[in-house]
C-alpha positions in Angstrom: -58.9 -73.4 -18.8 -56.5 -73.8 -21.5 -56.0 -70.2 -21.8 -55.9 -69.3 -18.4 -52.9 -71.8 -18.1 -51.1 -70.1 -21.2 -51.6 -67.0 -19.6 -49.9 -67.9 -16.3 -47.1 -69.6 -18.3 -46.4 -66.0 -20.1 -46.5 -63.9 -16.6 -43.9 -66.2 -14.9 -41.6 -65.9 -18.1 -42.2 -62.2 -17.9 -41.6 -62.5 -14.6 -38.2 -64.2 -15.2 -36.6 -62.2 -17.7 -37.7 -58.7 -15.3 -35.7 -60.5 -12.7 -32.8 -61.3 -14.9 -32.6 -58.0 -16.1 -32.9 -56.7 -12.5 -30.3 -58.5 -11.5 -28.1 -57.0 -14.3 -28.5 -54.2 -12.6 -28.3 -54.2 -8.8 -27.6 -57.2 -7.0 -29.4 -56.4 -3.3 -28.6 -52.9 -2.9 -25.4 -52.8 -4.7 -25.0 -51.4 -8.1 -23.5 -53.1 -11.0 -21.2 -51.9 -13.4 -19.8 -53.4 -16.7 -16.7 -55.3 -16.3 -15.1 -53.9 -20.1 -11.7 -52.6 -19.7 -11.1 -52.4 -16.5 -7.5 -51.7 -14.9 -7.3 -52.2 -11.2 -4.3 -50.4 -11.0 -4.7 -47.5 -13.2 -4.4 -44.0 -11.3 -7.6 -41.7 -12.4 -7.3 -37.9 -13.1 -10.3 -36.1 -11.7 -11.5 -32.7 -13.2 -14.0 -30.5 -11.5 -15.9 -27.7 -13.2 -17.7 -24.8 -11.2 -19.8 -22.8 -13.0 -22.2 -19.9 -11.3 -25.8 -21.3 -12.2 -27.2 -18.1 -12.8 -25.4 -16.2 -15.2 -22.9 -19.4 -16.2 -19.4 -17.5 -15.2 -16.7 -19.9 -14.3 -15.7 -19.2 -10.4 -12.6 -19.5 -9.2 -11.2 -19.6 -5.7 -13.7 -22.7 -4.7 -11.2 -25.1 -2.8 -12.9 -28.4 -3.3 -11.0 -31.5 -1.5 -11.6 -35.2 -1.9 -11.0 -37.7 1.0 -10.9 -41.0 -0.1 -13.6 -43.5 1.7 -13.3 -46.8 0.7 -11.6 -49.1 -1.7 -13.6 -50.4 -5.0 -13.5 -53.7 -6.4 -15.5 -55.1 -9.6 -16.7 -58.4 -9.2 -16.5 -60.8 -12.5 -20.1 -60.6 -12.5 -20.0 -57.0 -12.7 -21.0 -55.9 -8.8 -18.9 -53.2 -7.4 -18.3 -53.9 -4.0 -16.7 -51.3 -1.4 -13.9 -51.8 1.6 -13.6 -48.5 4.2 -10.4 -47.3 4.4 -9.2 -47.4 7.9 -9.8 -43.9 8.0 -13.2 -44.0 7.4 -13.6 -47.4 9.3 -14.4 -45.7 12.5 -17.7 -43.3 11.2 -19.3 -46.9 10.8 -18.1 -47.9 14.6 -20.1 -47.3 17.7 -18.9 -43.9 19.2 -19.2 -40.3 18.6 -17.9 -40.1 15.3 -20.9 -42.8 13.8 -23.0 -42.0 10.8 -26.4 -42.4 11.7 -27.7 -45.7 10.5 -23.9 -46.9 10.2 -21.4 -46.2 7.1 -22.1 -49.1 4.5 -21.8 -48.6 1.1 -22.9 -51.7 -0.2 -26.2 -50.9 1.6 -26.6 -47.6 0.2 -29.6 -46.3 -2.2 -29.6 -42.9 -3.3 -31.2 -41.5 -0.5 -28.1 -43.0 1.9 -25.5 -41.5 -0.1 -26.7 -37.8 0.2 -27.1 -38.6 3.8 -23.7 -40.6 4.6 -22.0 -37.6 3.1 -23.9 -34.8 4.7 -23.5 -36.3 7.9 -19.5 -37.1 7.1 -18.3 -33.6 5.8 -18.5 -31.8 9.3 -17.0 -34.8 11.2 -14.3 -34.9 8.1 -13.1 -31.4 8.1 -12.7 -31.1 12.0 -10.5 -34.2 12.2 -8.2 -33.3 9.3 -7.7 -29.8 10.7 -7.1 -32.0 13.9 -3.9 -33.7 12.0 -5.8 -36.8 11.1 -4.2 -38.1 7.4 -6.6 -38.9 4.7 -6.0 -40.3 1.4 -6.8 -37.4 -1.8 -6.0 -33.7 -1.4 -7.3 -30.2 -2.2 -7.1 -28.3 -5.7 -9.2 -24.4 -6.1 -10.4 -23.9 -9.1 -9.0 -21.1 -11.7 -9.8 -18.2 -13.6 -11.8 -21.2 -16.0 -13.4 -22.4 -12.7 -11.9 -25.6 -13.0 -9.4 -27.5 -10.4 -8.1 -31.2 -11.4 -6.9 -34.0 -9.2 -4.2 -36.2 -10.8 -3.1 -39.4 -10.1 -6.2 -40.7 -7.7 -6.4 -44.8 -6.9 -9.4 -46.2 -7.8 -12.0 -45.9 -5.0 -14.8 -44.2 -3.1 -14.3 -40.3 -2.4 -16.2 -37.8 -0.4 -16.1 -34.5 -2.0 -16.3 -31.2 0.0 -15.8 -27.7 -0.9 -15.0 -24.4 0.7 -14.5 -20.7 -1.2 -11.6 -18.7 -0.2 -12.3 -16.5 -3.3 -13.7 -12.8 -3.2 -16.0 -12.5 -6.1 -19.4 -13.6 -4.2 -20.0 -13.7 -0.6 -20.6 -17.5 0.0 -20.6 -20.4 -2.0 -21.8 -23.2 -0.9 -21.4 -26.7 -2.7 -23.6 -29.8 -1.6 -21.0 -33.0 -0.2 -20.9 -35.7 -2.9 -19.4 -39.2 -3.2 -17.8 -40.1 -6.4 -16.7 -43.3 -7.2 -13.1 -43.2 -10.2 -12.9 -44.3 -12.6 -16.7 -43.5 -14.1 -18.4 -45.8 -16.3 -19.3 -44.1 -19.8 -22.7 -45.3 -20.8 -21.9 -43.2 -24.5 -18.6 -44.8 -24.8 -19.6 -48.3 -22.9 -16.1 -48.5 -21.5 -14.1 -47.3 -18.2 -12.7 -43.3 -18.1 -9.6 -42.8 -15.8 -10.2 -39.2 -17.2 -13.2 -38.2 -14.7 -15.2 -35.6 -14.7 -17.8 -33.8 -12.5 -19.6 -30.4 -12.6 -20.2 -28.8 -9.3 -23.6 -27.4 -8.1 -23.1 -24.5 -6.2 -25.2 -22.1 -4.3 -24.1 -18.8 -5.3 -24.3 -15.4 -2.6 -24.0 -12.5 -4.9 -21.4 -10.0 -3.7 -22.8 -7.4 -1.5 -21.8 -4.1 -3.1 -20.4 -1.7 -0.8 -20.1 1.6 -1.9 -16.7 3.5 -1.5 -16.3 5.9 1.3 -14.6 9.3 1.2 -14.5 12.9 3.5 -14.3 16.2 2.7 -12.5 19.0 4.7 -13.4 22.5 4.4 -10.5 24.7 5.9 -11.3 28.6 5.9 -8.2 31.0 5.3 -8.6 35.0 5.3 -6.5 36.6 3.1 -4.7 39.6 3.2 -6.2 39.8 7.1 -3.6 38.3 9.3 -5.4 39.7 12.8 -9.1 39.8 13.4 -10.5 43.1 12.4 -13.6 44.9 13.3 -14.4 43.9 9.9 -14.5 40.4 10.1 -17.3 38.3 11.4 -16.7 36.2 14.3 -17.9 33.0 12.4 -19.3 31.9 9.1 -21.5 29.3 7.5 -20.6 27.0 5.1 -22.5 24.2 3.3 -22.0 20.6 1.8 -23.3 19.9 -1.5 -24.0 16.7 -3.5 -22.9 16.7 -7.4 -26.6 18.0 -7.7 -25.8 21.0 -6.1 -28.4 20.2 -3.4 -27.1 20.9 0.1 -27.1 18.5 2.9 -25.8 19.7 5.6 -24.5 23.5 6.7 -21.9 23.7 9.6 -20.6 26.6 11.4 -16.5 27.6 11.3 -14.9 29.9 13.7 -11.8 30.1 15.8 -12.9 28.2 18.5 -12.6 25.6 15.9 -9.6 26.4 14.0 -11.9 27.7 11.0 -12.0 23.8 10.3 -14.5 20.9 9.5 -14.7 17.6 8.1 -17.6 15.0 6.8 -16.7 11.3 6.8 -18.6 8.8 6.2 -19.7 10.1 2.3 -20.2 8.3 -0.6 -17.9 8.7 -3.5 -19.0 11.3 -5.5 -18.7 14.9 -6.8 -19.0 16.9 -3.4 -18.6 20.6 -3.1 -18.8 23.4 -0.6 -20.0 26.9 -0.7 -19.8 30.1 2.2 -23.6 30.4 2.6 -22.6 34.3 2.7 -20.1 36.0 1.9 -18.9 38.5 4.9 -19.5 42.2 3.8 -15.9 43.6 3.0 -14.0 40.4 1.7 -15.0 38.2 -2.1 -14.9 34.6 -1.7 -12.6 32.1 -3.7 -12.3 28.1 -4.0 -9.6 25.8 -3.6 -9.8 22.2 -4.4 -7.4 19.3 -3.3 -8.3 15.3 -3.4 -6.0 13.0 -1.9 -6.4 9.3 -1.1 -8.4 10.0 1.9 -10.8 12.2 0.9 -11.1 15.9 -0.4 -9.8 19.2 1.1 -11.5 22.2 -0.4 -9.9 25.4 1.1 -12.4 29.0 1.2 -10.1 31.9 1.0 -12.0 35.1 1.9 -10.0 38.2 0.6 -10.6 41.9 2.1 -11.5 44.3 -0.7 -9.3 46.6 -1.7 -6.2 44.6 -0.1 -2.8 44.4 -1.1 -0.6 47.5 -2.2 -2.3 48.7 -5.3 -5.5 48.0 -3.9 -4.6 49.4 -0.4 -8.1 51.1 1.3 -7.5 54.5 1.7 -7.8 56.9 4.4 -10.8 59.3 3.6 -9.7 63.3 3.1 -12.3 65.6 4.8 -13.8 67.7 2.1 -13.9 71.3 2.1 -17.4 71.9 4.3 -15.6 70.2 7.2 -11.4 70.9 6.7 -9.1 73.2 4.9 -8.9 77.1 5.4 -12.0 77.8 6.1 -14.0 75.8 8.7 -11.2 73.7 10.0 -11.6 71.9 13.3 -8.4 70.3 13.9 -6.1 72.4 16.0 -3.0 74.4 14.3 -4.6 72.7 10.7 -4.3 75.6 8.0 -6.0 75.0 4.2 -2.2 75.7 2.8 -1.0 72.5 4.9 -4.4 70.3 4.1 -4.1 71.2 0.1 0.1 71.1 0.2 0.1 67.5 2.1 -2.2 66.1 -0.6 -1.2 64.4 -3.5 -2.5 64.6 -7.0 -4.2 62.2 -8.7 -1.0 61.2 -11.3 1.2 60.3 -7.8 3.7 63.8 -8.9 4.1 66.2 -6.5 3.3 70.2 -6.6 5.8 72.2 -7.0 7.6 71.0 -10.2 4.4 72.2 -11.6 4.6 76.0 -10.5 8.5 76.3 -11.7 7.5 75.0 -15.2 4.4 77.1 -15.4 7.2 80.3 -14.6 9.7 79.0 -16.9 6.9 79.1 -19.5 5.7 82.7 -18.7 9.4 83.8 -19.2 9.8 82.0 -22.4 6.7 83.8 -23.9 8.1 87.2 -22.5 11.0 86.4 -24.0 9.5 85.8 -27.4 7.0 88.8 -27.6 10.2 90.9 -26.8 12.4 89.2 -29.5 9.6 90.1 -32.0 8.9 93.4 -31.2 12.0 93.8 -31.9 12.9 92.7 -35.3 9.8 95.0 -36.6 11.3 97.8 -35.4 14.7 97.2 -37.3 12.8 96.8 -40.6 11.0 100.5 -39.9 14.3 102.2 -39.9 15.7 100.7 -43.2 
């Protein structure tokens, strides 16, 4: 009997000094704070950090904006207590701008808050667009992903976010309340020098890649009017920096001799005359600009230009000349007199040296002759 009473007597003190501590703690629902250094009036510098969770990179561009909620008081017993601002006042009012299950911070558990400010961020953003004036402001984070607020009053704040940078495609932060200053459980004292690390949801940049076009334009040289000679269309192809061709398209007149592929990825493109026309030899001109690349086909006629002027064919002796020719009033002596030799000089310097020749040796055998008679008759 006597121990069962000792026993009870150790329960209820247990009992006691659980409820004392518990009471340190939360009073109700409302969380208490140590009352150490606290400055009503002090303004509080806030400092966000956004970091990308996967790889750690700082991001920059997140706007994040903080409107203030309520105002905070510490009780001497060390009870924060929380006032809406008149702002805020009317989310906790009947009407269509009410927080489901009502706007109370002192009646908030952990579950609440994540709720309250869900719930608040949409109705938030739509009436400041709408010109409605809330307490805080907006800072976007820099190249170190961090954005700070300076010169806050102590209070409640709903934090939102928004990304106006370009280095993902979304990211998306979770709406927060944060109560300035913070209590420092490693330095037991007050910081008007807040802090808070943001928890985004990063959506990796969809890479795109780079569009370009290439023109083929087809130019015949040395041919300024459509012969018999040339074709009445050719074939070209498209080929990948492989040299793999993907697609073949058909240039003519009709079409200026002209094509173009849009659409390509960047890369080393190229084009090639699937045949060269009999009579011409193919050549390759490349031009890139900043929409795309040109690449020009010149097709050449053999043998064009002066020096490399076709010429004519001269009938050959079984079908022109003295004998067995069939063109009207056409004698050999005109035929072999009209044609040139293979050095470009013409004929008949050639016969008055050969006779100025014969006369010199004349000449000389004479002279000789001569002189060995003149020596006889000494």
């Amino acid at each position: 009997m006597r121990r069962d009473r000792i026993r009870n007597i150790r329960r209820s003190l247990l009992a006691v000094i659980a409820a004392a501590m518990l009471g340190l703690v939360c009073a109700g629902s409302v969380c208490a704070f140590p009352t150490k250094g606290i400055d009503d009036g002090a303004a509080v510098t806030l400092t966000f950090t956004a970091n990308n969770p996967s790889d750690g990179k700082a991001i920059s561009g997140l706007k994040l904006t903080v409107f203030k909620a309520a105002d905070m008081e510490v009780e001497s017993n060390g009870h924060v207590t929380f006032t809406l601002t008149p702002e805020f006042q009317e989310y906790d009012e009947d009407g269509p701008r009410k927080v489901d299950g009502g706007l109370d911070p002192n009646d908030f558990d952990s579950s609440n808050w994540a709720d309250a400010a869900t719930s608040l961020e949409p109705m938030v953003i739509s009436d400041a667009a709408g010109g409605k004036k809330f307490e805080g402001g907006s800072q976007v984070t820099g190249a170190d992903g961090k954005a700070t607020f300076a010169g806050l009053s102590q209070g409640l704040y709903l934090m939102t976010a928004s990304y106006e940078g370009s280095d993902y495609d979304a990211v998306k932060v979770t709406p927060v309340f944060l109560t300035l200053p913070q209590w420092s459980d490693e330095s037991a004292e007050w910081s008007y020098e807040a802090t808070s690390k943001v928890k985004p949801t990063v959506t990796p940049k969809t890479v795109t890649p780079a569009k370009t076009s290439v023109t083929v334009q087809k130019i015949w040289a040395n041919d300024d009017t459509a012969t018999a000679d040339r074709p009445v269309s050719v074939i070209v192809e498209l080929l990948d920096e492989s040299g793999n061709s993907v697609d073949r398209q058909t240039l003519s007149a009709s079409v200026g001799w002209k094509f173009t592929w849009t659409g390509l990825n960047e890369g080393k493109w190229s084009v090639k005359e699937s045949v060269v026309p009999t009579g011409y030899a193919v050549s390759y001109e490349e031009q890139t600009t900043a929409q795309g690349k040109t690449i020009t086909v010149r097709n050449t006629k053999n043998g064009g230009g002066v020096l490399g002027a076709s010429r004519e064919k001269t009938p050959d002796s079984k079908t022109s000349g003295v004998k067995g020719s069939s063109r009207q009033g056409d004698t050999g002596s005109v035929a072999s007199a009209s044609r040139l030799p293979q050095t470009g000089q013409l004929w008949w310097p050639v016969w008055v040296l050969s006779a100025l020749a014969a006369v010199l040796v004349v000449i000389g055998l004479f002279l000789r002759l001569s002189g060995k008679k003149d020596l006889k008759d000494r």
